[in-house]
ZAMARGU-4260 file (C-alpha; in steps of 0.2 Angstrom, whole numbers, plus 5000, padded with zeros to 4 digits):
<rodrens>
0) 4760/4941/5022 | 4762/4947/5038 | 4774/4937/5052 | 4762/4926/5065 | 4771/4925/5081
5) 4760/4910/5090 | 4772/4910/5105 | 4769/4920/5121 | 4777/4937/5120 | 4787/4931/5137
10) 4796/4917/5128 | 4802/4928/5113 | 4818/4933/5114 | 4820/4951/5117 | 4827/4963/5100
15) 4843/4966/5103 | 4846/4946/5106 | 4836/4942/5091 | 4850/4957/5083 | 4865/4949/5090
20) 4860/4931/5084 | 4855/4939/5068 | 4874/4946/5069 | 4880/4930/5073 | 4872/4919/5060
25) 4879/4931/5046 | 4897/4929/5051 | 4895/4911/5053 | 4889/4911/5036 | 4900/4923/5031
30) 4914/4912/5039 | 4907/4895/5032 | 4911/4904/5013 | 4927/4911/5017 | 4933/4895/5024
35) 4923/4882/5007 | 4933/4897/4996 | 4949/4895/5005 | 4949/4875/5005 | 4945/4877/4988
40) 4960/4888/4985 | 4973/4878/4995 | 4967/4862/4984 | 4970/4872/4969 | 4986/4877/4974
45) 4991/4861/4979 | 4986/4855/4961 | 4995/4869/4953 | 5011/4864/4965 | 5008/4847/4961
50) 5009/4848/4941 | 5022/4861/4942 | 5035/4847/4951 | 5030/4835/4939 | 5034/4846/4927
55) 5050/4851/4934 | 5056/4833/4939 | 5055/4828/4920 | 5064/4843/4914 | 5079/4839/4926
60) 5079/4820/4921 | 5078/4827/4903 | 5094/4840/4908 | 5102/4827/4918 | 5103/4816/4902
65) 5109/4829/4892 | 5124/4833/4903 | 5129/4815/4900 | 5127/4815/4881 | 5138/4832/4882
70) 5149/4823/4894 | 5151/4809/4882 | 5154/4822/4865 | 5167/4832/4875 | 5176/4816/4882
75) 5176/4811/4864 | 5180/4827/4857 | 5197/4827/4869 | 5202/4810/4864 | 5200/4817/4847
80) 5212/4832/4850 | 5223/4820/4856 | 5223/4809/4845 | 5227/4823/4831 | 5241/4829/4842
85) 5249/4812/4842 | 5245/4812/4824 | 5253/4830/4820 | 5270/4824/4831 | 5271/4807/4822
90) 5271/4816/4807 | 5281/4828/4811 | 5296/4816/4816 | 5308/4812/4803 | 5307/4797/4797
95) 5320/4785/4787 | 5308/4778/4773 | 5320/4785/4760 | 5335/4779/4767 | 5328/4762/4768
100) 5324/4762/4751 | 5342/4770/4746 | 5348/4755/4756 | 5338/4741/4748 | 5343/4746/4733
105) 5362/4746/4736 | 5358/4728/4742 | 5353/4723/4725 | 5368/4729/4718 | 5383/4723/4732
110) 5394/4707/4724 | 5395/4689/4729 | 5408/4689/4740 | 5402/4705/4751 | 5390/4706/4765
115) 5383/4718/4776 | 5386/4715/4797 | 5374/4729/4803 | 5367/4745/4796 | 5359/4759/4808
120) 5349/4771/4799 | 5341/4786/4801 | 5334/4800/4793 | 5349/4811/4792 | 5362/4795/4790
125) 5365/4776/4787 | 5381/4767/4797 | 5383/4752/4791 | 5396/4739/4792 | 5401/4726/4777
130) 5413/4713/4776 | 5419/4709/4760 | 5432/4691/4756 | 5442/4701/4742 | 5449/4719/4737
135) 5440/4714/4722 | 5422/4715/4728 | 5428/4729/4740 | 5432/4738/4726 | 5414/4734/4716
140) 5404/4737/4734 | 5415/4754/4734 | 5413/4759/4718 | 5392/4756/4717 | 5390/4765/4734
145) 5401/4782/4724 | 5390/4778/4708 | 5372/4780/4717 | 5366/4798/4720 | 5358/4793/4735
150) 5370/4799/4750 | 5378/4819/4751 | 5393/4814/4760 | 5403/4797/4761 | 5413/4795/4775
155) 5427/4780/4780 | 5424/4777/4799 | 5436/4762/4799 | 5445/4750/4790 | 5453/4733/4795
160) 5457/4718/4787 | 5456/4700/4797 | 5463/4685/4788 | 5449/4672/4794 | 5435/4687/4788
165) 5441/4698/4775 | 5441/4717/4773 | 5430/4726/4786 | 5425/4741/4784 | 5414/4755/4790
170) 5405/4769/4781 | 5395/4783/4788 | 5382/4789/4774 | 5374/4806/4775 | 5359/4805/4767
175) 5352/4819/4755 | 5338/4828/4763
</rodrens>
């Protein structure tokens, strides 16, 4: 169908302001899509960017609580190595259980008139100090400790007799190893 123009030929705008406008209503259109496209765009990204801090926040609360947990194992796995250190030089260490045994059995076997003033133990020796009332029971005491097999080496430290006390004597007892 052809165009009807019912409008005087001196209002119509002349062709190359009817081209221009032309021009200019293209790249308004033009602009109008480029502009909906890029808000579009920006509102993507913005979802995208918004999702991927989420994201990334729980992950670093999630490490964050796994440093702890392997803060916690590694402060328990030190305490533990030290603990087994402690353990290795406890055991290590001599210890006197066998002498105390050889001791408590030469309590059992002392006479009526002796008695034993102090004993120091240790692992390698026993120094102990008895007072006996007579030769008699210095004699048995003597004679049990010479009997027993518990002690390498026998040694007199001293020797005294007190008239009030009786014999006093010291013995220094190797212990066999």
């Amino acid at each position: 169908m052809p165009a009807i123009n019912l409008l005087p030929t001196d209002l119509s705008p002349k062709s190359s302001v009817a081209r221009v406008s032309q021009v200019i209503k293209n790249i308004g259109i033009v602009a109008l899509v480029v502009v909906v496209i890029s808000a579009l765009g920006l509102i993507g990204f913005f979802t995208y960017i918004s999702f991927q801090l989420r994201s990334s926040t729980s992950n670093q609360e999630q490490l964050k609580a796994n440093i702890q947990s392997l803060e916690q194992t590694e402060q328990r796995l030190v305490l533990t190595r030290d603990r087994l250190n402690n353990a290795k030089k406890v055991l290590a260490n001599e210890t006197a259980a066998g002498a105390l045994e050889d001791i408590a059995s030469l309590f059992s076997v002392l006479p009526a008139g002796v008695q034993i003033r102090e004993a120091d133990i240790s692992a390698s020796k026993t120094e102990m100090s008895l007072v006996a009332n007579s030769s008699s029971g210095l004699a048995q005491t003597l004679a049990s400790i010479l009997a027993t097999d518990y002690y390498e080496n026998i040694k007199l430290s001293s020797f005294a007799f007190n008239s009030n006390v009786g014999y006093v004597l010291t013995l220094v007892l190797t212990n066999q190893i």
